[in-house]
C-alpha positions as CSV (number, residue, x, y, z in Angstrom):
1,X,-1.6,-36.3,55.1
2,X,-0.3,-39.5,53.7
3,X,-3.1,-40.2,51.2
4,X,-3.1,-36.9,49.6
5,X,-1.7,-38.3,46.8
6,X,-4.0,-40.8,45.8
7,X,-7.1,-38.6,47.0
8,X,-5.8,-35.9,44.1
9,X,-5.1,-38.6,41.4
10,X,-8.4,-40.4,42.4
11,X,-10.6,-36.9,42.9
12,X,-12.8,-35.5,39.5
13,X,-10.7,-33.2,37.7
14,X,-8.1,-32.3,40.0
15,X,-4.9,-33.5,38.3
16,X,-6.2,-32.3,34.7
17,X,-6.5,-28.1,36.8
18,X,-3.5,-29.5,37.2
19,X,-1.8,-30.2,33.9
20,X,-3.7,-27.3,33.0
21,X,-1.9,-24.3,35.6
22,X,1.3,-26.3,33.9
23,X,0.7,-25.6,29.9
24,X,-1.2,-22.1,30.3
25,X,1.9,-20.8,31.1
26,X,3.9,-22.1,28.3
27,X,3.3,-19.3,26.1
28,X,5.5,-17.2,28.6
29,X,8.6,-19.2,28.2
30,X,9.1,-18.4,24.9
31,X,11.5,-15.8,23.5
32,X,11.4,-13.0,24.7
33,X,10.6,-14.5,28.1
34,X,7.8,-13.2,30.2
35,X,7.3,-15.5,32.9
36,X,6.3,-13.2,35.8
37,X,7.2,-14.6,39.8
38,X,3.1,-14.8,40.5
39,X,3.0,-16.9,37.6
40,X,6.2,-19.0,38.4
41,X,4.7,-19.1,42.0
42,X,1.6,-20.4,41.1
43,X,3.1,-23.1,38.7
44,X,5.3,-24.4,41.3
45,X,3.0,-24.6,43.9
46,X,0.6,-27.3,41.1
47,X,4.4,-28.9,41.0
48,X,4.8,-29.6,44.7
49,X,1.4,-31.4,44.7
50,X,2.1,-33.2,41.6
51,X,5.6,-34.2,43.5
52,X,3.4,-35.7,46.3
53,X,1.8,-37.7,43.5
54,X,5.0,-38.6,42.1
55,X,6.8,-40.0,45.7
56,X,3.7,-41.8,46.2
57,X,3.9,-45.8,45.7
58,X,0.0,-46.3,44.2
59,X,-0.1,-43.0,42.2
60,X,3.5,-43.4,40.9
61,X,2.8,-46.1,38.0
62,X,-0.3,-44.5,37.2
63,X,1.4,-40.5,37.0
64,X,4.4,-42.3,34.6
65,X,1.1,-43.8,32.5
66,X,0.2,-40.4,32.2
67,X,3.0,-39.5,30.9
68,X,2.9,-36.3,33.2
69,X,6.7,-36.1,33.7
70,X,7.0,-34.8,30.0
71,X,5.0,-31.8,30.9
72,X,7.8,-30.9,32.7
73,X,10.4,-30.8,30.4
74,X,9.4,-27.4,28.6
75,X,10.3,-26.0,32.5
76,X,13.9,-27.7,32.2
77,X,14.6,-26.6,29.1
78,X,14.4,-22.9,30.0
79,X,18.0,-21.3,30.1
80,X,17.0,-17.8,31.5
81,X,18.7,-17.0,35.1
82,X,15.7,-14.9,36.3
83,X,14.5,-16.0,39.7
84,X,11.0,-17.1,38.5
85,X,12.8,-19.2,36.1
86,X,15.2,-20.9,38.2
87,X,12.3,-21.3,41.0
88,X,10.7,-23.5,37.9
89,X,13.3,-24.8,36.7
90,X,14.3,-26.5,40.5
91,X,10.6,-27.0,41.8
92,X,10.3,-29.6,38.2
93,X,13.5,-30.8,38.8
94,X,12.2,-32.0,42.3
95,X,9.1,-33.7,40.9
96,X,11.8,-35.9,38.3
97,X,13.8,-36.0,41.9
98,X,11.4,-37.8,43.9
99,X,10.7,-39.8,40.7
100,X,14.1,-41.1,41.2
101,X,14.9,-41.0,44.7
102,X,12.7,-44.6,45.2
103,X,14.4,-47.1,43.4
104,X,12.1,-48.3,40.6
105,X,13.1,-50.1,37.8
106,X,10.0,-48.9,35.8
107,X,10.6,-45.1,36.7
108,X,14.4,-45.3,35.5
109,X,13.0,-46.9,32.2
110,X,10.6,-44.4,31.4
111,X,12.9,-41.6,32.0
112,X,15.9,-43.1,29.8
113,X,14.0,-43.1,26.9
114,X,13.2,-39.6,27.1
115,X,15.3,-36.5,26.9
116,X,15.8,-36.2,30.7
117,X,20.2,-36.8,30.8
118,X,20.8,-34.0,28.1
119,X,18.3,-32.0,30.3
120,X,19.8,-32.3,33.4
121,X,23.7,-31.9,32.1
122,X,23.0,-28.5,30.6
123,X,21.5,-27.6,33.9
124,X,24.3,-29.5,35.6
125,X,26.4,-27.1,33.4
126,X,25.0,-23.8,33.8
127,X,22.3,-23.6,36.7
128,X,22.5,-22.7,40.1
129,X,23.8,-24.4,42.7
130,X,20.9,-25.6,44.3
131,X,19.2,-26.5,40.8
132,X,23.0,-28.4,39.3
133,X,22.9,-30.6,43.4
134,X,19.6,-31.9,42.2
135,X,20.4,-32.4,38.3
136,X,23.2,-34.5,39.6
137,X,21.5,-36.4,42.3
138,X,18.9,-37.3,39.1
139,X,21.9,-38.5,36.7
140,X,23.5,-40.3,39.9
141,X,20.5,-42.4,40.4
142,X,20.0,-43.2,36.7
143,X,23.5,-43.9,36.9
144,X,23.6,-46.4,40.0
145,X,20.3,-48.6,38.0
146,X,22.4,-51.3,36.0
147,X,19.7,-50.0,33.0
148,X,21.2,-46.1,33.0
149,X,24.7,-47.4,33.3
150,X,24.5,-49.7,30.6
151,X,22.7,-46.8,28.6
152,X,25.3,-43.9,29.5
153,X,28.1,-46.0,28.6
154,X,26.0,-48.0,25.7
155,X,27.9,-45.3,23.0
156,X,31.1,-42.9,23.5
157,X,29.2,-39.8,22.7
158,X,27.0,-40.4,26.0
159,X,30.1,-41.3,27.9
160,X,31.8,-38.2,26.9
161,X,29.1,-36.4,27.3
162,X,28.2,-36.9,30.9
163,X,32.0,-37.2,31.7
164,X,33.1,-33.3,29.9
165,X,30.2,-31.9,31.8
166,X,31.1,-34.0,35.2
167,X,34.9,-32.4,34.4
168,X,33.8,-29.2,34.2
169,X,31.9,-29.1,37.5
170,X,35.0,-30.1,39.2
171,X,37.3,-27.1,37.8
172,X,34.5,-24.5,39.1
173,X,34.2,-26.7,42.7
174,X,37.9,-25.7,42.7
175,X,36.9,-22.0,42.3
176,X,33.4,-22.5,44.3
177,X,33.6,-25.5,46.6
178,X,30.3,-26.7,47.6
179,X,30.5,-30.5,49.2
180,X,27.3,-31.4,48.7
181,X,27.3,-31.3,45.1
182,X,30.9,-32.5,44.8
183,X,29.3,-35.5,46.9
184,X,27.1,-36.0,43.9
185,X,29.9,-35.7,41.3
186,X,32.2,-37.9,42.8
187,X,29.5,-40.6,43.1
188,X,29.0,-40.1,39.5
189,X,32.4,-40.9,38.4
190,X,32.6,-44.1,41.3
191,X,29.4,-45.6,39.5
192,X,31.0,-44.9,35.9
193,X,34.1,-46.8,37.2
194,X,32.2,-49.7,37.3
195,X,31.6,-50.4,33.6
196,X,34.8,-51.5,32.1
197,X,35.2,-49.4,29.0
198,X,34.2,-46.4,31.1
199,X,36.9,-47.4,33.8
200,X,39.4,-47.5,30.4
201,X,37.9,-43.9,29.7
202,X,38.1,-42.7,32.5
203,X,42.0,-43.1,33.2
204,X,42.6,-40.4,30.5
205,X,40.0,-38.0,31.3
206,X,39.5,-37.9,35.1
207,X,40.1,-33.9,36.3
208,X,43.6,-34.2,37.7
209,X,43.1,-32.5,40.7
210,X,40.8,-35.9,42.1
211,X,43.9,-37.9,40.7
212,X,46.1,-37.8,43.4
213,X,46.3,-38.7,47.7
214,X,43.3,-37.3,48.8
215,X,44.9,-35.3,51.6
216,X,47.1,-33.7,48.9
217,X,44.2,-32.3,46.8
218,X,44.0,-28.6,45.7
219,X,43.4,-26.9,48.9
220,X,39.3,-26.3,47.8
221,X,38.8,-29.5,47.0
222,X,40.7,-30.9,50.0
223,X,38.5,-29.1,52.8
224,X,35.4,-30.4,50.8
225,X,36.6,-33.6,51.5
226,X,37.6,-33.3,54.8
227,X,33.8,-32.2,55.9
228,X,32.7,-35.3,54.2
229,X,34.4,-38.8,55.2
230,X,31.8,-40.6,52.8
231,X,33.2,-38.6,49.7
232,X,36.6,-39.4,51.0
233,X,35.9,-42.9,50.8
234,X,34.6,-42.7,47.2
235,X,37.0,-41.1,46.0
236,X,39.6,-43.6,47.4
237,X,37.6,-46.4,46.0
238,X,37.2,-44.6,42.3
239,X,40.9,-44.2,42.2
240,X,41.7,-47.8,43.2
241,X,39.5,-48.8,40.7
242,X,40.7,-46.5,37.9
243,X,44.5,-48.4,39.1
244,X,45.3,-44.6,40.1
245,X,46.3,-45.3,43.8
């Protein structure tokens, strides 16, 4: 149904039930946490129609207005691994996803000035696989915007701060390979490389194991590349532009 979105943005009431299945339940996130999986369900599934409302060029401007993405944040912020925590904690990161996933210069604005980067890297960090793949793809596309480059690389501590938590998710790939979020990570570091004081950064602190011939990569890290000829590429390219090939 493509005008879902702008019938449940333009219907009486519907996207305030909305915001309101989002903030009954904030009560349960606190310590000690007692979010149950009917609750989580039922919260995600006001999330998926709120994403529809979110990917959807009219109702996009006007859910940013809102301010709606906000609401969110108290999901991200959550560090508990239970499943109806991590089911919330992915199903709001692929509201900010879809958010992202068109590019729009007014979406990556909004977001910057909010607390979304240190959001995603702890997740990035310390969440799932599923839920650090879409962190990633979120700090990627802030990233590849000339506005979140500029801003990452704007002040050392928000260099080194996506760049420590981008280095540590390549020493556990080496443990726990997983191409599609080394995709992610690698495109990270390529878009970095563009910015010339990041570039200078990044010849010091770039994991070693991506440093040398692709082909002669730890053996984890190698066959990850090898399923992927995209990744391949990028990584060629970030070490010719880091002067490292």
């Amino acid at each position: 149904l493509t005008d879902l979105a702008p019938i449940l943005w333009h219907s009486f009431g519907t996207i305030v039930a909305l915001i309101q299945e989002i903030v009954c339940i904030y009560p349960q996130l606190s310590p000690p946490p007692s979010l149950t999986a009917a609750a989580s369900n039922r919260v995600c599934n006001s999330l998926a129609l709120l994403q529809c409302v979110a990917s959807h060029q009219e109702t996009r401007p006007l859910f940013l207005k809102a301010h709606i993405p906000l609401l969110l944040y108290p999901f991200l912020n959550t560090v508990s691994k239970d499943r109806p925590f991590e089911y919330l904690r992915l199903t709001s990161l692929g509201v900010i996803g879809a958010l992202v996933k068109v590019d729009d210069a007014e979406v990556i604005n909004f977001l910057l000035q909010t607390e979304i980067i240190p959001l995603c890297l702890r997740i990035m960090e310390t969440g799932s696989e599923l839920s650090k793949t879409v962190a990633t793809f979120i700090v990627q596309k802030l990233l590849l915007d000339d506005m979140g480059l500029n801003y990452i690389c704007a002040t050392a501590e928000r260099f080194y701060a996506v760049s420590s938590v981008l280095a540590k998710m390549v020493a556990a790939l080496e443990q726990t390979p997983s191409i599609r979020l080394l995709k992610h990570v690698i495109r990270c570091y390529l878009r970095l490389s563009d910015n010339p004081r990041a570039r200078e950064a990044l010849r010091q602190c770039l994991p070693e194991c991506l440093q040398g011939d692709p082909m002669q990569q730890p053996e984890p890290i190698a066959r990850c590349l090898n399923e992927d000829a995209a990744t391949k590429k990028w990584l060629t390219h970030l070490l010719q532009n880091l002067s490292l090939r």
